[in-house]
C-alpha positions as CSV (number, residue, x, y, z in Angstrom):
1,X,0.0,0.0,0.0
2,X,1.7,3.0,-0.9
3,X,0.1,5.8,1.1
4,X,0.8,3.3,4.0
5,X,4.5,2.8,3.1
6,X,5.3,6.0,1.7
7,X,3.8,7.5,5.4
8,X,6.2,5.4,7.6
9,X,8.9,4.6,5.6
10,X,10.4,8.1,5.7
11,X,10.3,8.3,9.3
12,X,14.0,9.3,10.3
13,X,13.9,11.8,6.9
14,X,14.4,15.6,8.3
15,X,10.7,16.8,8.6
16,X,12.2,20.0,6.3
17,X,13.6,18.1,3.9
18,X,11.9,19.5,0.4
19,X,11.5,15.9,-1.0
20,X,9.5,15.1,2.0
21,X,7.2,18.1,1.7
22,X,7.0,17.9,-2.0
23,X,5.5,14.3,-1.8
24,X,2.9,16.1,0.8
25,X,1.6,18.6,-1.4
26,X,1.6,15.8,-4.1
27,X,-0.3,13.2,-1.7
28,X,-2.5,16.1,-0.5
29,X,-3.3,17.2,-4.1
30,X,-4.1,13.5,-5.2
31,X,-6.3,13.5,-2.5
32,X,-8.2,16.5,-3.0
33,X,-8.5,14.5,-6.7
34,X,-9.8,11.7,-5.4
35,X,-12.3,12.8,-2.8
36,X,-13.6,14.8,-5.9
37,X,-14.1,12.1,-8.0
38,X,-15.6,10.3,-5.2
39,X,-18.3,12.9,-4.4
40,X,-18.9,13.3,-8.3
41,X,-19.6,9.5,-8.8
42,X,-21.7,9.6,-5.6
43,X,-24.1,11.8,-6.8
44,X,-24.1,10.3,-10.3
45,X,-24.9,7.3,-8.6
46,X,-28.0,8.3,-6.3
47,X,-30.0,8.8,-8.7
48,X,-29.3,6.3,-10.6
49,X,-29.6,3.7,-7.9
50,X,-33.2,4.9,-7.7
51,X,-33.8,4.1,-11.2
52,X,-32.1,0.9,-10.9
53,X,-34.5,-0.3,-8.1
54,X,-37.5,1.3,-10.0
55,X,-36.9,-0.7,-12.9
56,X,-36.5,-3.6,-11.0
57,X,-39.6,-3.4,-9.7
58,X,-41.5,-2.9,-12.9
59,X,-39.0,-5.7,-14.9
60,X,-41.5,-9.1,-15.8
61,X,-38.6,-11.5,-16.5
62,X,-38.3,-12.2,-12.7
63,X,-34.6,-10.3,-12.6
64,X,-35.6,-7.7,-10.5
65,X,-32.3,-7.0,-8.8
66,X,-30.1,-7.0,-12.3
67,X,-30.0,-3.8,-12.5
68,X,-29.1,-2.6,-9.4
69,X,-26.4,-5.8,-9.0
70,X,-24.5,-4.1,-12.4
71,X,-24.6,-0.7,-10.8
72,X,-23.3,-2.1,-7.4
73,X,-20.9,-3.8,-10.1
74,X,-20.0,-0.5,-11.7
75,X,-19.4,1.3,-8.1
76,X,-16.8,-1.5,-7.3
77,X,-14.5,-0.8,-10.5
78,X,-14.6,2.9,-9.7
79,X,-13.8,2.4,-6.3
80,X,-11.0,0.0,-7.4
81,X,-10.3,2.8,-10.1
82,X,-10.4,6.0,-8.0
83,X,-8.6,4.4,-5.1
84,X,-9.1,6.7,-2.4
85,X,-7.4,5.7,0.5
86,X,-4.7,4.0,-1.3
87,X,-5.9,0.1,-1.0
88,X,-4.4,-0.7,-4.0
89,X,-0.9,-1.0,-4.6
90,X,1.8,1.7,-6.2
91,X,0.2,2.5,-9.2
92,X,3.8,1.5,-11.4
93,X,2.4,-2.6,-10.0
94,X,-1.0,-2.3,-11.4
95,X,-1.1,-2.2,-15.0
96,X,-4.8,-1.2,-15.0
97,X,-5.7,2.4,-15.1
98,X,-6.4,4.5,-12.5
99,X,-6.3,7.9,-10.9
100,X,-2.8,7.1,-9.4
101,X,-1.8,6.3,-13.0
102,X,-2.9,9.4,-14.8
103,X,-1.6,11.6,-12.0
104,X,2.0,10.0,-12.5
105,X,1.5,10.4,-16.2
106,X,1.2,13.8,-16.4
107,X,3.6,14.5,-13.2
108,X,5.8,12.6,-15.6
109,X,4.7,14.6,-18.8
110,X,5.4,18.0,-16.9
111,X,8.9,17.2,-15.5
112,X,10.0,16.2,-18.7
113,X,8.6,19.3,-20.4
114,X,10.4,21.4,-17.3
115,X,13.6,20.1,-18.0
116,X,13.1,20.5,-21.2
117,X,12.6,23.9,-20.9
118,X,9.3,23.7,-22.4
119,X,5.8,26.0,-20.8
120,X,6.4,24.3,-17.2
121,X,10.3,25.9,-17.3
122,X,9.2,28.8,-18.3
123,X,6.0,29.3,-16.1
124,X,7.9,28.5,-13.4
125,X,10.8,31.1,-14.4
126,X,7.7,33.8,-14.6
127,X,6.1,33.1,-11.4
128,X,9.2,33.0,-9.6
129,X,10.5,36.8,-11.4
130,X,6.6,37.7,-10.7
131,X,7.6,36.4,-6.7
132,X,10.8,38.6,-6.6
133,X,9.1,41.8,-8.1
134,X,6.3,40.9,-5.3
135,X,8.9,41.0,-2.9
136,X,10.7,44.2,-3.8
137,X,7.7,46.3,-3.8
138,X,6.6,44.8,-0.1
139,X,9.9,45.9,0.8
140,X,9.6,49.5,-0.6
C-alpha cells in the first residue's frame, strides 16, 4: 500500500527536507482529486440507484435485482479505479488504469517538459520573477 508505506517509511527523513514536503503537497493534491471524483460518482450514482431499483420493480422476466447488481458492479470498478485511500498497490504494479496512473502520467509529462525547458520551465521562471518583483515592492 503506498500511502501506508510512503507515510512510515520516511520516518527518520528531516521533517524540512523539500522531498519530503514535496510528496505532501503531491499526496495532499491527489487527495483533493480523489475525494472529488468520489463525491462526483456519488451523486451520479443516487439517482441512478433509484432508477435501478425502480426498474427492478416494474421488470416481468423475474430479474428484478439485475440492474441494481450491475450498478453495485460499476461502483466497485470505480472504487478499485479512483482508489481513495490508497488500498491498491503503487500504481507502477497495477497495470490497470487508475487515478494514481494518470496523475504519474502527467507529473511525468510536466517534468519532462520542465527540464526541457518547455511551458512548465518557463511558467515556473515567470512566477518565480513575478515572486521577486512581489517581494521588492513589499519591501519598498
Amino acid at each position: 500500500m503506498e500511502g501506508i508505506a510512503q507515510s512510515q517509511s520516511g520516518l527518520a527523513a528531516s521533517p524540512r527536507s523539500p522531498g519530503r514536503r514535496g510528496r505532501l503537497v503531491r499526496r495532499v493534491i491527489l487527495f483533493q482529486v480523489k475525494l472529488m471524483a468520489d463525491g462526483m460518482r456519488d451523486v451520479v450514482m443516487s439517482p441512478l440507484s433509484i432508477a435501478a431499483g425502480l426498474f427492478g420493480l416494474i421488470s416481468r422476466n423475474g430479474s428484478a435485482e439485475v440492474y441494481l447488481d450491475r450498478l453495485m458492479r460499476f461502483g466497485r470498478e470505480t472504487d478499485h479505479w479512483i482508489n481513495l485511500f490508497d488500498h491498491r498497490s503503487a500504481p507502477h504494479d497495477t497495470p490497470s488504469p487508475s487515478l494514481d496512473n494518470i496523475a504519474e502520467q502527467i507529473e511525468e509529462a510536466l517534468r519532462r517538459d520542465f527540464e526541457n525547458g518547455g511551458l512548465s520551465a518557463r511558467s515556473a521562471k515567470a512566477l518565480a520573477e513575478a515572486a521577486t518583483r512581489l517581494r521588492e515592492k513589499a519591501g519598498r
